[in-house]
C-alpha positions as CSV (number, residue, x, y, z in Angstrom):
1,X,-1.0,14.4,9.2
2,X,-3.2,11.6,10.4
3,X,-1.9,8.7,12.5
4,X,-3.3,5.2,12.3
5,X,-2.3,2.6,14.6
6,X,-0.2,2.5,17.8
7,X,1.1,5.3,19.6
8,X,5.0,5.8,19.1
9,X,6.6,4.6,22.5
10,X,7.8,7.2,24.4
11,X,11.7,7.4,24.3
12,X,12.1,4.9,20.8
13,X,13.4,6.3,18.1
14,X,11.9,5.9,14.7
15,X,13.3,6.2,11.5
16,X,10.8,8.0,8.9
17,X,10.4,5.9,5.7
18,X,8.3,7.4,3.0
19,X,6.5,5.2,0.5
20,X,3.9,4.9,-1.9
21,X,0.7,2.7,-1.8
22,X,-1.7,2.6,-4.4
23,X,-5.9,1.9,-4.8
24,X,-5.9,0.3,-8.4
25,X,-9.1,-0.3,-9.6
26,X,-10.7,-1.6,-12.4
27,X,-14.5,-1.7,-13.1
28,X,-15.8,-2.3,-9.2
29,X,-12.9,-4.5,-8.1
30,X,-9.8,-3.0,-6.5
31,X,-5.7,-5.2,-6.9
32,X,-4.8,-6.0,-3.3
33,X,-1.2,-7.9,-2.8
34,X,-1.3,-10.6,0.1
35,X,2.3,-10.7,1.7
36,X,3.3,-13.8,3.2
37,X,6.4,-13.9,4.1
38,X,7.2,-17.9,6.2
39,X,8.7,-15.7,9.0
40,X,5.6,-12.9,9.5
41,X,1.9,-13.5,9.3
42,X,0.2,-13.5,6.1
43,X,-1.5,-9.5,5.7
44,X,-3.4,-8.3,2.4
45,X,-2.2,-4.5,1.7
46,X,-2.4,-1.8,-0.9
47,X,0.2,-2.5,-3.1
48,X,3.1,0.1,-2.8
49,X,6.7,0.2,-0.5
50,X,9.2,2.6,0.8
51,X,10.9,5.1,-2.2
52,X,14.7,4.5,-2.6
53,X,17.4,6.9,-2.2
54,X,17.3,9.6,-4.9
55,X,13.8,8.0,-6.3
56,X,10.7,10.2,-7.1
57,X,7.2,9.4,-5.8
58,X,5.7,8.6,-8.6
59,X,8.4,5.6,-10.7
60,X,8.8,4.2,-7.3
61,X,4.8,4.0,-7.4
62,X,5.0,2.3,-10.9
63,X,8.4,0.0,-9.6
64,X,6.0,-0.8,-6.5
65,X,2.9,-1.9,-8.0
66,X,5.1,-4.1,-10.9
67,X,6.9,-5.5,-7.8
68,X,3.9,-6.6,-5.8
69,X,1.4,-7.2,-8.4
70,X,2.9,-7.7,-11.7
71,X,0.6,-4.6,-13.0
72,X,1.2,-1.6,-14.9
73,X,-1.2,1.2,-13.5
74,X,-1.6,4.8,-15.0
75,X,-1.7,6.9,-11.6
76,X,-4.6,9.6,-11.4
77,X,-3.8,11.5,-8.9
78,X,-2.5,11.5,-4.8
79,X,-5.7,10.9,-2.7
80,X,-4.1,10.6,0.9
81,X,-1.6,10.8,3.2
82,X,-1.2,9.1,6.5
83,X,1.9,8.0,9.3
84,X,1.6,4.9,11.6
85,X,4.6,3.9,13.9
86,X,5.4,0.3,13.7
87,X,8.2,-2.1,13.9
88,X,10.0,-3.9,10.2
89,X,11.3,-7.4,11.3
90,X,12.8,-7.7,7.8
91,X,14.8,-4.5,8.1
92,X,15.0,-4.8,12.2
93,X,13.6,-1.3,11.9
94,X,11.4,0.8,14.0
95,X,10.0,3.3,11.6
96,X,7.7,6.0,11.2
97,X,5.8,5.0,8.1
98,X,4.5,8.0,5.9
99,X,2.1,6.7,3.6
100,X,1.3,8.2,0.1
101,X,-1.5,7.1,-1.4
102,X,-2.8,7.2,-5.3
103,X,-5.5,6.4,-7.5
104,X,-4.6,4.5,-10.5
105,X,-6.6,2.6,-13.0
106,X,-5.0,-1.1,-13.7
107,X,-3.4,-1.0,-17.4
108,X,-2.5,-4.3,-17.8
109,X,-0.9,-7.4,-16.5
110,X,2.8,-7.5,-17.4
111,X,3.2,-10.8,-15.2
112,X,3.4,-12.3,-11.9
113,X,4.5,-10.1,-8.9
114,X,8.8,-10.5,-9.1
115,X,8.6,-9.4,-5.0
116,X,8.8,-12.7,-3.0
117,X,6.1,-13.9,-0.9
118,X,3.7,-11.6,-2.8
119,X,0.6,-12.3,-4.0
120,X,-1.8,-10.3,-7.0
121,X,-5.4,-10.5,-5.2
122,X,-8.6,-8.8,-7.1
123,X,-11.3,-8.1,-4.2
124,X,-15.0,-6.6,-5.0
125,X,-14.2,-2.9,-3.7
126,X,-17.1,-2.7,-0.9
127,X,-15.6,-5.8,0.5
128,X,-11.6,-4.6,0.4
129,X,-11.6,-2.4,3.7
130,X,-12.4,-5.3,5.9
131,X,-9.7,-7.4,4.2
132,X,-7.1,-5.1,4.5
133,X,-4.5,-5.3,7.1
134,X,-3.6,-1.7,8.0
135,X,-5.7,0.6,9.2
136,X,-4.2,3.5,7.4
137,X,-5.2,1.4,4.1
138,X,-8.7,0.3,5.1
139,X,-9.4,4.0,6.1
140,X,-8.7,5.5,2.6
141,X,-10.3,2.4,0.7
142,X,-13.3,3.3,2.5
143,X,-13.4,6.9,2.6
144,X,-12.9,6.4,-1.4
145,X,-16.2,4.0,-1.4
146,X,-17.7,6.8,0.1
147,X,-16.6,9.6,-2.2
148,X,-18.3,7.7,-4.8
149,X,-14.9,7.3,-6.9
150,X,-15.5,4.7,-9.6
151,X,-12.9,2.3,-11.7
């Protein structure tokens, strides 16, 4: 599995945390979420999170996106899969993050995002790999500019 990011240091233990992350398109434009939580620094991701106990990959994709964006999306299929070691100040958690990814189509807006300190953002698709914050994310977006997928 591909790694993205900063090494694991050496004698840390990390605790793996699954989640989903989705590329939601529609037309050329992709749904970003902008996180900015008072006590972190503002980031713009792919909408998704960490699966709960006993959850499957694919409602905690649909609970994710709802959460972050206030959008329904119809999944199309998993695209990618990557890990990046980092630290969670809101869970005071070093984890391995393994990232699922999915394309989806954007249904429809249900509302705002109910996660707080989220933010809905609709970017032009060329420009969303240099917006996004991790490098995991920015990889696939642009690998999937490059693939030629559409909305």
């Amino acid at each position: 599995m591909r790694r993205f990011g900063n090494q694991p240091e050496e004698g840390r233990h990390y605790t793996p945390r699954v989640g989903v992350y989705a590329i939601i398109t529609k037309g050329r434009e992709i749904l970003l979420t902008e996180q900015s939580d008072p006590d972190l620094a503002v980031e713009i991701q792919l909408p998704g999170g960490g699966i709960d106990a006993g959850e499957q990959r694919l409602p905690a994709l649909h609970r994710e996106a709802f959460e972050e964006t206030g959008w329904k999306v119809a999944p199309r299929r998993h695209f990618a899969t990557y890990k990046r070691y980092t630290y969670m100040p809101e869970y005071d958690l070093y984890a391995m993050k393994i990232a699922h990814i999915y394309l989806c189509h954007a249904v429809r807006r249900l509302g705002p995002p109910s996660e707080p300190h989220h933010r809905e953002m609709w970017a032009p698709l060329e420009a969303a790999p240099d917006m996004l914050g991790p490098l995991g994310d920015a990889h696939y977006v642009r690998w999937f500019i490059e693939l030629g997928f559409s909305g």
